[in-house]
C-alpha positions as CSV (number, residue, x, y, z in Angstrom):
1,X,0.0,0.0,0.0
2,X,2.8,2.6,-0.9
3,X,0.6,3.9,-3.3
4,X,-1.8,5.7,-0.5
5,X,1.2,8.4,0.4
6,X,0.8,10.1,-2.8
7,X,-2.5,10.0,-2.9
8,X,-3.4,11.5,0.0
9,X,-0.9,14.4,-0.4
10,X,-2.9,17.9,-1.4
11,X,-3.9,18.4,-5.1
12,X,-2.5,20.5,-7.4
13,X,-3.4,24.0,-8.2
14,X,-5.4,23.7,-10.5
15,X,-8.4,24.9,-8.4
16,X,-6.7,27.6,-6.9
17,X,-8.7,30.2,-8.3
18,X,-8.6,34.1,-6.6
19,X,-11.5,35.8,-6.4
20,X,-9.4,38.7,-8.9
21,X,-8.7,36.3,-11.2
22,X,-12.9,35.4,-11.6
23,X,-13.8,38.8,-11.5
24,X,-11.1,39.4,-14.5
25,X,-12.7,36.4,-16.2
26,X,-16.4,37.6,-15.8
27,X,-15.2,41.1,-17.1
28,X,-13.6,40.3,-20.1
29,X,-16.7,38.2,-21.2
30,X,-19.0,41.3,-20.0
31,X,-16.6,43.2,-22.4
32,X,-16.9,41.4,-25.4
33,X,-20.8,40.5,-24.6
34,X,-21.3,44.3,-24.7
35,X,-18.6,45.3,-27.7
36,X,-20.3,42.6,-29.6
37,X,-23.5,44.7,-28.4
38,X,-23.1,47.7,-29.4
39,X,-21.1,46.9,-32.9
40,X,-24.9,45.6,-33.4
41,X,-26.7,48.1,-32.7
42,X,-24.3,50.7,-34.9
């Protein structure tokens, strides 16, 4: 059972997410949602 050591050691950081780095996320897309937007409406 050596195989249990490395499993139970923490993940990687993968999910290790800031809440900056969502809010960056969510405004980029708002920015091209509403470029996108207003490129239509022109």
């Amino acid at each position: 059972m050596k195989h249990v050591r490395t499993i139970s050691r923490k993940p990687a950081k993968a999910a290790d997410v800031t809440i900056g780095q969502v809010i960056a996320v969510i405004a980029a897309i708002l920015e091209v949602i509403g470029s996108a937007l207003v490129s239509k409406n022109v």
